[in-house]
C-alpha positions in Angstrom: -14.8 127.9 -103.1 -15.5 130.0 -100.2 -12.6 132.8 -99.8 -13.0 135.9 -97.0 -10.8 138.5 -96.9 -11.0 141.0 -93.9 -7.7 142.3 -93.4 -6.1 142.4 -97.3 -2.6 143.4 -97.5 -1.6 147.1 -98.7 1.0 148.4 -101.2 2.4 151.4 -102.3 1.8 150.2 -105.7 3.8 153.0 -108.2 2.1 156.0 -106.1 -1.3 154.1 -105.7 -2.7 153.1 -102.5 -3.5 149.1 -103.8 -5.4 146.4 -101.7 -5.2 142.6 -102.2 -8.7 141.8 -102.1 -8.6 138.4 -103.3 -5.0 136.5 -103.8 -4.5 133.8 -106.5 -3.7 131.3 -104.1 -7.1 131.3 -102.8 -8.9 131.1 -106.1 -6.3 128.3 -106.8 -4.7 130.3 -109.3 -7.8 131.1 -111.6 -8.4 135.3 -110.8 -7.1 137.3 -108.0 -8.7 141.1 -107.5 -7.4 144.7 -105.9 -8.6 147.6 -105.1 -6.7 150.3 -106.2 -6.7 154.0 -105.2 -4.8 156.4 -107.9 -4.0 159.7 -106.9 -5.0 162.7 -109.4 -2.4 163.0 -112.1 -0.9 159.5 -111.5 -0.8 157.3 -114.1 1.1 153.5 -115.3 3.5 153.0 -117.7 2.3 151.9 -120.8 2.3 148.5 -120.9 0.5 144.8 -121.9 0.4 141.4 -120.2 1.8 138.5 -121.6 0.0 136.2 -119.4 -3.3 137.9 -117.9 -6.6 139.2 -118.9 -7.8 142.7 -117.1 -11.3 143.7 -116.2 -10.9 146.8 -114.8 -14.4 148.7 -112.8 -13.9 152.1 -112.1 -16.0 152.7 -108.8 -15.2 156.8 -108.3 -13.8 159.6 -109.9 -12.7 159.6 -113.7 -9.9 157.6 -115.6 -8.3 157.0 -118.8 -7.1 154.1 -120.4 -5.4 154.5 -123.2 -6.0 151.2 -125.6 -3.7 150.7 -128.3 -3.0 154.4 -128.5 -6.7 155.3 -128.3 -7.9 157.3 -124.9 -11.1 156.1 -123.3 -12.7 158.4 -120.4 -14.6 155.7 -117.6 -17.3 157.4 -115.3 -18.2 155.3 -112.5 -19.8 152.2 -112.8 -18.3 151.5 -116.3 -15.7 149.0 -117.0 -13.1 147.6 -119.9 -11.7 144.1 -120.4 -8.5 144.0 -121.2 -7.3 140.9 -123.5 -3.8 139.5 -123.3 -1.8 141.7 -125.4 -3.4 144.6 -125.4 -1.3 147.8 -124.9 -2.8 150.0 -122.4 -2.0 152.8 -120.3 -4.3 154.0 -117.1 -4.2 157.9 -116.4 -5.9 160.0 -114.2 -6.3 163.0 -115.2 -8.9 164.5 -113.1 -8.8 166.3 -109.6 -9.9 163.9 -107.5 -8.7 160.2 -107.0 -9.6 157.2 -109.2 -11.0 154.2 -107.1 -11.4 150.7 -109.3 -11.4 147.5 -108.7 -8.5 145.2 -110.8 -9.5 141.6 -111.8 -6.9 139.4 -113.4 -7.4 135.9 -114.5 -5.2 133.7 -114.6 -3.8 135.5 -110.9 -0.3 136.3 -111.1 -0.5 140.0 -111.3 -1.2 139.9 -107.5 2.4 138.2 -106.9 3.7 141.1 -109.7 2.5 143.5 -107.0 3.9 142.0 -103.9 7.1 141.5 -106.3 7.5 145.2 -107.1 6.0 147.1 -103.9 6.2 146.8 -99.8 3.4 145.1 -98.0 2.1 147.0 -94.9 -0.4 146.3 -92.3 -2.4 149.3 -92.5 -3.4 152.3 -94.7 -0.9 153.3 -97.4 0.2 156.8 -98.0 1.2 156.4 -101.6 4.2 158.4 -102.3 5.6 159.0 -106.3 7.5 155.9 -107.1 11.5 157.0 -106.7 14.1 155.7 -109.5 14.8 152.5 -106.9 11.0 152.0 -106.8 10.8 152.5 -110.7 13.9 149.8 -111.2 12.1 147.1 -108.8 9.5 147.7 -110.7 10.3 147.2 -114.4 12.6 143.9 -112.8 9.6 142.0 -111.7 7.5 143.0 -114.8 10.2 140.9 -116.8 9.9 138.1 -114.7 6.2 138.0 -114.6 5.6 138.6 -118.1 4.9 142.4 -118.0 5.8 144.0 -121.4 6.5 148.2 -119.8 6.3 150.1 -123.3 9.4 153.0 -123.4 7.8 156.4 -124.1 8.1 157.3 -127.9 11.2 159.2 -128.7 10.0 163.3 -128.7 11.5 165.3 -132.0 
């Protein structure tokens, strides 16, 4: 397999700035990767993947992923793996913005993106994700087995 990407696709991925490095289709469905650029104080919805492992490698700045509840601080260079299943959560909750790289194996979460987000040809300006944005959203994570996790009920 030889696969060379100079021009990836960008998306305004829920208020991050996300680049398809490398689509499914050219690892013939085996992994796909993006590049994903979260602004400071944005963060996912809690959620887990039916059908998908994560490996996550935070390149610059600080993030959080909450495992199972837990909060785990990355510094650059470090990374978690993310089994199947796993309810997680990524926040970033420092001043700058968090640069990773996002491998998924099997690939499908690439076509979740393109599912819930715009393509464009050039540099994203991420923008906080609107209730139409939120809606597209939480539709394609049904169909691409994406459990979103509702925020616990405040007393």
């Amino acid at each position: 397999m030889f696969v060379i990407n100079n021009k990836p696709t960008e998306y305004d991925f829920g208020g991050s700035r996300t680049r398809l490095l490398v689509p499914g289709e050219q690892t013939g469905g085996a992994w796909c990767m993006l590049e994903i650029f979260a602004p400071a104080g944005r963060s996912t919805p809690t959620h887990r993947h039916e059908r998908e492992d994560e490996t996550l490698m935070l390149l610059e700045g600080q993030l959080e992923v909450v495992v199972d509840g837990a909060p785990h601080r990355l510094k650059p260079g470090e990374n978690v793996v993310l089994g199947r299943g796993t309810t997680h959560q990524f926040v970033n909750r420092g001043a700058t913005t968090a640069h990773y790289l996002l491998i998924c194996s099997p690939a499908g979460f690439d076509r979740f993106v393109a599912a819930s987000s715009d393509a464009y040809d050039s540099t994203v300006a991420p923008v906080p994700p609107n209730d139409a944005a939120k809606t597209r959203m939480r539709a394609a994570a049904i169909e691409f087995g994406i459990d979103i996790v509702p925020p616990a009920e405040k007393n």
